[in-house]
C-alpha positions as CSV (number, residue, x, y, z in Angstrom):
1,X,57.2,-5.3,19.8
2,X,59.7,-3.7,17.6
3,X,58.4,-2.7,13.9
4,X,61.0,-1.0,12.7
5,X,61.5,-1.3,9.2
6,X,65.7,-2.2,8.3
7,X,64.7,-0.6,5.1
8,X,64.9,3.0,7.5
9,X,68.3,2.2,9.3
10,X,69.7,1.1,5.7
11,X,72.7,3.4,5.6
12,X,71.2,4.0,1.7
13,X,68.4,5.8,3.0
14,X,70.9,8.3,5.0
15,X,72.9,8.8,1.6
16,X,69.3,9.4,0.0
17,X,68.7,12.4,2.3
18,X,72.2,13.8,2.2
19,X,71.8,13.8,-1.6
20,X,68.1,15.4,-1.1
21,X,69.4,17.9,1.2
22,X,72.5,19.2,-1.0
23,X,70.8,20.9,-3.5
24,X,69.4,23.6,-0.9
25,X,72.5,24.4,0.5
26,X,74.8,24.1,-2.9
27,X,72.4,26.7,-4.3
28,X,72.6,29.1,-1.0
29,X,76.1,28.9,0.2
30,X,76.8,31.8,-2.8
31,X,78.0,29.2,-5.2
32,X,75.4,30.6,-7.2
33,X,76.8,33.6,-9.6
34,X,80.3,32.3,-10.0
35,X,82.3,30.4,-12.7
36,X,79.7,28.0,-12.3
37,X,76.8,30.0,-13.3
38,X,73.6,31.0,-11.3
39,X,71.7,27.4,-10.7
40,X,68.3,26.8,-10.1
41,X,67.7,29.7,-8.3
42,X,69.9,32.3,-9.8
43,X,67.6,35.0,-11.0
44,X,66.0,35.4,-7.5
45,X,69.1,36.5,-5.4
46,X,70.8,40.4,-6.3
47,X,67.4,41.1,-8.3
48,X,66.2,44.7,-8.0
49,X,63.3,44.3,-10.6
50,X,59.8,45.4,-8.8
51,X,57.6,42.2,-8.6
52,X,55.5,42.8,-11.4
53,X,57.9,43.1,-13.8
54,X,59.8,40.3,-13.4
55,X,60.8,37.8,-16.0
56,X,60.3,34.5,-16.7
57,X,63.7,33.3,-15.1
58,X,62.5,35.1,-11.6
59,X,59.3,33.2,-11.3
60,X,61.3,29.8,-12.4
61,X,63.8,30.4,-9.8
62,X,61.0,30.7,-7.1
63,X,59.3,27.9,-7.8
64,X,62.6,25.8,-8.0
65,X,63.6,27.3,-4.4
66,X,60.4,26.4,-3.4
67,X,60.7,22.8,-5.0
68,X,64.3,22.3,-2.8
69,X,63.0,23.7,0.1
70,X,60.4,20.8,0.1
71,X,63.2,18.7,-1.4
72,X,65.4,20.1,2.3
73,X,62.0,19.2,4.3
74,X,62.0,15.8,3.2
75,X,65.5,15.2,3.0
76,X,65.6,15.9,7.0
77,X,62.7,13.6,7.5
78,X,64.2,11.0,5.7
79,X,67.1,11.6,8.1
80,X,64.3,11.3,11.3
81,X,62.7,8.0,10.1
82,X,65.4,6.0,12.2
83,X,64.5,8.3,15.6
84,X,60.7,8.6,15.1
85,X,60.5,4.6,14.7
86,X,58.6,4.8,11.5
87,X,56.6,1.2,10.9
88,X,57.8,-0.6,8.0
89,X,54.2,-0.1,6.5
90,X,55.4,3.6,5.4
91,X,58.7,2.6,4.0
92,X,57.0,2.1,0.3
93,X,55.5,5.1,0.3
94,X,57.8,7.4,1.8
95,X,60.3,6.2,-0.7
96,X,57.6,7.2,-3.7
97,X,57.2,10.4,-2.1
98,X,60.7,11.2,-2.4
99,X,60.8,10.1,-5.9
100,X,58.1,11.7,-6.4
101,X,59.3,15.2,-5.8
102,X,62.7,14.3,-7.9
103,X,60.3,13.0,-10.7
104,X,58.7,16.7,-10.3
105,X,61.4,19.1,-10.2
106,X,64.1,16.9,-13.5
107,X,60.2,17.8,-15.4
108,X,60.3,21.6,-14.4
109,X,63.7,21.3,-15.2
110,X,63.6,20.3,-18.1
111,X,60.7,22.1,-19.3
112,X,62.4,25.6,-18.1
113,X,65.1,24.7,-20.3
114,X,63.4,24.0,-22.9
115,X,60.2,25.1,-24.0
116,X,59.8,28.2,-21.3
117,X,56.4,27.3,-19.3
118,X,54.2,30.2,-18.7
119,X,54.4,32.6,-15.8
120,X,52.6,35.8,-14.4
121,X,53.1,39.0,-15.6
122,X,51.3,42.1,-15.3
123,X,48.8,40.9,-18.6
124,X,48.0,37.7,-17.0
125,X,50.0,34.7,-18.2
126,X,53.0,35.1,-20.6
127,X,54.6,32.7,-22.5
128,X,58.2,32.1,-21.0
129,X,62.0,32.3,-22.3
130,X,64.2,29.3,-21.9
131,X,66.4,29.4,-18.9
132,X,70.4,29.2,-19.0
133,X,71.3,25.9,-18.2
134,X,74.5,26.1,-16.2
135,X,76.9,23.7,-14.5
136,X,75.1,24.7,-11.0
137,X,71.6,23.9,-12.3
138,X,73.1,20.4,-13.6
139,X,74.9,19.6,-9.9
140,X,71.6,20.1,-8.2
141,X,69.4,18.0,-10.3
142,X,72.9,15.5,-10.4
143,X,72.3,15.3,-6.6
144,X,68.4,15.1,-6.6
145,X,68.7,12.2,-9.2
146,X,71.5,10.1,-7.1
147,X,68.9,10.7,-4.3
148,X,66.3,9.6,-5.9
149,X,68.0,6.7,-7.4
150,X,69.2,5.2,-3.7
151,X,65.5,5.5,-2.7
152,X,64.8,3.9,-5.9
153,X,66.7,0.9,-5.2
154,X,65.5,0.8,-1.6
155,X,61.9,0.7,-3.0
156,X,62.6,-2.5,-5.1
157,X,63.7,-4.4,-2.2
158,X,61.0,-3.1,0.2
């Protein structure tokens, strides 16, 4: 009995996690800091600040390399679904957990950018500066969103 969804082997949902999966590396393969500006993650590499006194653009950059680590996890177990013979039964949601975590981090995004969430300080919760928005910080959410848009299309037709 063979229940493997074609939705899985679709050669969309490999281009999906490749997409997923960029971001990570992009950000750590030192492309950060140069011409094109610090990404996501910036603030948190070369940053001799002690922990409480960081700024708004440290704690940012931690939660987006946590956000892309996840993004990396599922990314590579998009990658698996075609070796661990997932049953079509998961495709749907697998898809809207991916989408999901897109939806999530092009919100933190733009809020960071924009309005400054708040994050911790030494006086409990402070309000936060806008980050920088840099051609970096736009290739990784460029990538997320064309990963997110294959899985998007996949979901319609599963």
């Amino acid at each position: 009995m063979n229940n493997v969804s074609s939705g899985f082997s679709s050669p969309q949902v490999r281009w999906a996690a490749a997409s997923l999966i960029a971001p990570f590396f992009l950000q750590l393969l030192g492309l950060g800091d140069t011409f094109l500006g610090g990404g996501l993650c910036g603030e948190l590499f070369g940053n001799e600040t002690p922990l409480g006194l960081q700024g708004a653009g440290f704690w940012y950059a931690l939660m987006f390399m946590m956000l892309l680590g996840f993004q990396l996890m599922y990314g590579g177990f998009l990658l698996l679904t075609r070796l661990l013979e997932m049953p079509a039964s998961m495709e749907r949601g697998t898809y809207l957990g991916a989408i999901g975590l897109v939806g999530l981090i092009s919100l933190l995004f733009i809020l960071t950018r924009t309005t400054g969430p708040p994050y911790p300080s030494p006086q409990g919760l402070a309000l936060g500066d806008t980050a920088p928005v840099d051609p970096l910080s736009l290739i990784l959410i460029g990538c997320s969103w064309v990963g997110g848009f294959l899985l998007w299309r996949l979901l319609k037709k599963a």
